[in-house]
N, C-alpha and C positions, 0 to 999 in steps of 0.2 A: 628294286622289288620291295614290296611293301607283305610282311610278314605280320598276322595278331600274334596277340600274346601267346597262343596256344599254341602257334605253327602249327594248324593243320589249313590255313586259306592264304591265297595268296595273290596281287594282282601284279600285273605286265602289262604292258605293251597291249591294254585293252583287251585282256582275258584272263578271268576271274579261276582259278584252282581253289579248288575243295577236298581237303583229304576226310574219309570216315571210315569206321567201319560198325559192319552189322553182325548179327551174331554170325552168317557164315564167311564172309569175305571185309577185304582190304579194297576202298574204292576212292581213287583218285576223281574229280570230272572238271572239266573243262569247260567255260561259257567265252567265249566269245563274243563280245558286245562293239558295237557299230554302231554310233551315234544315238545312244539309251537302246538301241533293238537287238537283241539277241542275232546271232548269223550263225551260228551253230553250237553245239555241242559234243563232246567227245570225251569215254568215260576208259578206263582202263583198270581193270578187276585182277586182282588175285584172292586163294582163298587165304582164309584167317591167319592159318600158321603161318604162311608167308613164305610157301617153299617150290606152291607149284606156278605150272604156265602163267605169265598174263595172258588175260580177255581184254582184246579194244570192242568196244560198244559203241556207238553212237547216242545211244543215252544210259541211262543206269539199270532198265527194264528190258531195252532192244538187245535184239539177236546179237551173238558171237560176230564179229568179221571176221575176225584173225587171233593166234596166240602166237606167242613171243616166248624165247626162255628171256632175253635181253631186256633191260626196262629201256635203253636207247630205242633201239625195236619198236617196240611200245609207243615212244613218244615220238621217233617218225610219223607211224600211221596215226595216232592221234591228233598232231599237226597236220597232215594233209588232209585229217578228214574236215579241219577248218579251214583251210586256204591260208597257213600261213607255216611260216621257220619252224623245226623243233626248237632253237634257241629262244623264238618266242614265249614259249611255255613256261609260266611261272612254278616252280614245285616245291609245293610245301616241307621244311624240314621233315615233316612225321611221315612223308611219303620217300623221302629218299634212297630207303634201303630197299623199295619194292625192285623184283625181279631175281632170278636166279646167279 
């Protein structure tokens, strides 16, 4: 796994993680890349303080699917919302303490 300097992005197994946050929330998101094209994305929210439910989203704007207290949880459905492993999923050090 390939970490920047900042630990908040990371690549795998040909899918890009992004950790940020905005002023209300803590946002992981996931791209999925397939030969330079995009094949999905998949975002997974909590807010700022970092205490409540995760949000899986399919992008950072898109509706709720599901919450989680578990960040496993979380990265299940965010892996199947791209057709692949939760072990696939790179995760940024600055996102690792996300979840209850």
């Amino acid at each position: 796994m390939s970490d920047t300097d900042d630990n908040r992005s990371a690549t795998e197994n040909g899918i890009d993680a992004t950790y940020r946050e905005t002023e209300r929330e803590r946002l992981l998101e996931f791209t999925a890349q397939s030969d330079s094209s995009a094949r999905g994305t998949a975002v997974i929210a909590q807010n700022r303080e970092g205490y409540a439910m995760l949000k899986v989203r399919p992008t950072v704007d898109g509706d709720e699917l599901e919450r989680y207290y578990g960040f496993d949880m979380a990265l299940d459905h965010a892996a199947e919302l791209l057709g692949v492993s939760p072990h696939d999923l790179p995760v940024p050090d600055g996102a690792e303490d996300m979840g209850m």
